[in-house]
MARKOLTOR-675236 format. One record per residue: residue in one letter; x, z, y of N, C-alpha, C in turn. Coordinates in steps of 0.2 Angstrom, whole numbers, padded with zeros to 4 digits, always signed. Layout:
AXZYXZYXZY ...
***
This chain:
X+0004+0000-0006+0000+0000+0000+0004+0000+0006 X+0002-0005+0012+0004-0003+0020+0005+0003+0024 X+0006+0002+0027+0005+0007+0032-0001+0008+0034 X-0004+0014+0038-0010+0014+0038-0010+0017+0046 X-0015+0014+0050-0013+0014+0058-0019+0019+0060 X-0019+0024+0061-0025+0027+0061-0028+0027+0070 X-0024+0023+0071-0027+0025+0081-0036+0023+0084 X-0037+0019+0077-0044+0017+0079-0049+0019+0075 X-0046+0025+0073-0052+0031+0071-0057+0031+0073 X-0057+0035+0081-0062+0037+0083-0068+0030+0084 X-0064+0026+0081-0069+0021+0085-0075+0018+0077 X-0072+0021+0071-0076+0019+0065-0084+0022+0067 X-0089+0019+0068-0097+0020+0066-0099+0024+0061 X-0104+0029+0063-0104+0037+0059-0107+0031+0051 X-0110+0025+0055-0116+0024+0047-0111+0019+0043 X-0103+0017+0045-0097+0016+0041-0096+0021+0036 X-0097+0027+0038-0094+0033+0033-0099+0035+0028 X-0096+0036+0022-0100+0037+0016-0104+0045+0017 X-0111+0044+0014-0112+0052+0013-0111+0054+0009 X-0109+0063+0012-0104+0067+0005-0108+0072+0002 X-0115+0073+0008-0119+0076+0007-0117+0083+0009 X-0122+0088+0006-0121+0096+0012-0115+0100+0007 X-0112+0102+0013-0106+0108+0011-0108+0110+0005 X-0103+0112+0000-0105+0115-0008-0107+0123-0007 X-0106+0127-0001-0107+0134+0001-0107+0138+0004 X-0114+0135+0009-0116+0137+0016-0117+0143+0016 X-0115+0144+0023-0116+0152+0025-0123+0154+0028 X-0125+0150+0033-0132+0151+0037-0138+0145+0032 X-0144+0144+0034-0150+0143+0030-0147+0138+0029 X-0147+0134+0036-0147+0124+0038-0140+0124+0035 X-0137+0121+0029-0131+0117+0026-0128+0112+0031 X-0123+0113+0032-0119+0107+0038-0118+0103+0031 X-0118+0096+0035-0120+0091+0031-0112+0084+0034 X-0109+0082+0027-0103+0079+0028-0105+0070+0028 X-0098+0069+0030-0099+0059+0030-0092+0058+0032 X-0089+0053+0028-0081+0054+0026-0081+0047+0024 X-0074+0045+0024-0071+0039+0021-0064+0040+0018 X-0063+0038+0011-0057+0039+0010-0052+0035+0013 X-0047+0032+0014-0045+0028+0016-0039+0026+0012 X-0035+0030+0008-0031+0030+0005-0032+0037-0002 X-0029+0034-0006-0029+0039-0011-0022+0038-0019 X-0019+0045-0018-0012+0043-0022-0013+0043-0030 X-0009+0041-0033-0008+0043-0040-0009+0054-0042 X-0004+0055-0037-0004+0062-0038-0009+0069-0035 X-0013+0063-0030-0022+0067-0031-0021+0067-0022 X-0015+0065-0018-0016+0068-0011-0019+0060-0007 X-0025+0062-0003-0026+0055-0001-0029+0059+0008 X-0030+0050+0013-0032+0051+0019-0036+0051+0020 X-0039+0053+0025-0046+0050+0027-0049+0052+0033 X-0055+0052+0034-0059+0052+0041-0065+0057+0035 X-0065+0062+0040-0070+0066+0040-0076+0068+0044 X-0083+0069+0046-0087+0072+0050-0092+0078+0046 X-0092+0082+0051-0099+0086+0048-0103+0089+0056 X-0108+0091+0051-0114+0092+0058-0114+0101+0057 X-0116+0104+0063-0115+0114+0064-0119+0115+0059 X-0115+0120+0058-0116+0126+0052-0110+0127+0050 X-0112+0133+0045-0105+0138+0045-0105+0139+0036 X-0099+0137+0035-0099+0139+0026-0092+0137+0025 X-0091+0138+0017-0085+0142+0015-0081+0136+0013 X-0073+0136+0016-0068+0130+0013-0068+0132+0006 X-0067+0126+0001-0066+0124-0005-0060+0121-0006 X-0056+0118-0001-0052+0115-0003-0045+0119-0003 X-0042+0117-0011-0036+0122-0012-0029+0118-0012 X-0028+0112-0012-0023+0107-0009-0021+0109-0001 X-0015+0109+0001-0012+0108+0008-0015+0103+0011 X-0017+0105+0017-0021+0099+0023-0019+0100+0030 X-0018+0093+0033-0016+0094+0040-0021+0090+0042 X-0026+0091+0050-0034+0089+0050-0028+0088+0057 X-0032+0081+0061-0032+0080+0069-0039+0078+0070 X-0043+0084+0074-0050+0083+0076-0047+0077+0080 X-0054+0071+0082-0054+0069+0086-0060+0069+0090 X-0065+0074+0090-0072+0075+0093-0073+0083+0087 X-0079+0088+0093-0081+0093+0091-0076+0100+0093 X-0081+0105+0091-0077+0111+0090-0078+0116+0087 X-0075+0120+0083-0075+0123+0075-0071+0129+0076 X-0074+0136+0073-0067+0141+0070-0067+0139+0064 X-0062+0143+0063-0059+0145+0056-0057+0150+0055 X-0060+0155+0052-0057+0162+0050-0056+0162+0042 X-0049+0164+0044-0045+0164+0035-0048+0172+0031 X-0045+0172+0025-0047+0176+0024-0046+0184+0024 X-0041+0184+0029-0039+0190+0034-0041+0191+0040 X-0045+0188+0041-0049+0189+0047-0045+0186+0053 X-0041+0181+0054-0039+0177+0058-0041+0171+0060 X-0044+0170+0066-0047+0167+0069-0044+0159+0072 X-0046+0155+0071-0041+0148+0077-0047+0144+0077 X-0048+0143+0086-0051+0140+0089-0048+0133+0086 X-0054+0130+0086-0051+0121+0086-0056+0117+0089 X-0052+0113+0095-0057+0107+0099-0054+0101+0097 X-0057+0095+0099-0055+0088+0100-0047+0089+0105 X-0043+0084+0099-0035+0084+0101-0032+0089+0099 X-0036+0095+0094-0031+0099+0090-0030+0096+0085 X-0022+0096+0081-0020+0095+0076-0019+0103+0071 X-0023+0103+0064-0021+0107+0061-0020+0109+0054 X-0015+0112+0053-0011+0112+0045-0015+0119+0042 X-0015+0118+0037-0017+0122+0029-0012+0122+0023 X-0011+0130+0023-0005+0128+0019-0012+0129+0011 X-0008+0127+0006-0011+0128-0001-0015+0134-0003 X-0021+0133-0004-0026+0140-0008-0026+0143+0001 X-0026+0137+0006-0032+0142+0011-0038+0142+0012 X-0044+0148+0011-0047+0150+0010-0050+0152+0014 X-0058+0151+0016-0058+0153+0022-0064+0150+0023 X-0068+0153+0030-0075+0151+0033-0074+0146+0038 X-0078+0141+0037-0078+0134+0044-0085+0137+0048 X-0084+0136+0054-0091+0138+0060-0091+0130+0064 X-0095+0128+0062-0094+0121+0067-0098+0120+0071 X-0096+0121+0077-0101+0124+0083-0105+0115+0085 X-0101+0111+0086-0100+0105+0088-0100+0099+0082 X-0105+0094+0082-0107+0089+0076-0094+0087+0077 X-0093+0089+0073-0084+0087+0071-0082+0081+0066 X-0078+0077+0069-0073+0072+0067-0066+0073+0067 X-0063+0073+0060-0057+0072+0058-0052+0069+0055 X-0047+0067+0057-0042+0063+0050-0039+0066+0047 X-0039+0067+0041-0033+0072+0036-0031+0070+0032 X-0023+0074+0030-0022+0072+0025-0021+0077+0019 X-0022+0076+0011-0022+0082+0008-0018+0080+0003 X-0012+0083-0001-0007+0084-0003-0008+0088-0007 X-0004+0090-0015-0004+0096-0018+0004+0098-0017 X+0004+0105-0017+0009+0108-0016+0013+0109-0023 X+0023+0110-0022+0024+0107-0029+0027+0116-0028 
***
């Protein structure tokens, strides 16, 4: 595979993106709901992609290392020690392996990521 130019993200059409359907583990009644595209995907299971989900708040499942660059929206994340980080449009941010933890997605959110297993 090529290089993959990711700078006309923001500009993919929400009804381009697959639905992934609602979070596997909502925390409030209304289930935020995903739509995503892969865009690449490796032999050894780490792939990119575009992300979006709509407000609500429920539990990360994913146990691979990720680094997200919102490009719309704004979200916490509190780990599972009760550490908090603010995330708007233009933050870039990393996940090391088995982080666990609650999304609050204030703002309908768009992101690129990438997800990797840790050796």
């Amino acid at each position: 595979m090529g290089v993959l130019n990711l700078k006309k993200l923001p500009e993919i059409a929400e009804d381009q993106l697959e639905d992934w359907g609602a979070v596997p583990e909502p925390i409030d009644s209304e289930p935020s709901l995903l739509r995503g595209l892969t865009l690449a995907e490796n032999e050894d299971g780490s792939e990119v992609g575009v992300w979006t989900c709509t407000p609500g708040k429920w539990r990360r499942k994913i146990q691979d290392a990720e680094m997200c660059y919102f490009t719309h929206g704004s979200c916490t994340y509190t780990d599972e020690q009760g550490n908090v980080t603010e995330i708007n449009a233009g933050d870039m941010v990393y996940f090391p392996a088995m982080s666990l933890g609650i999304w609050e997605i204030k703002e309908h959110s768009r992101n690129a990521y990438i997800t990797y297993k840790s050796k």
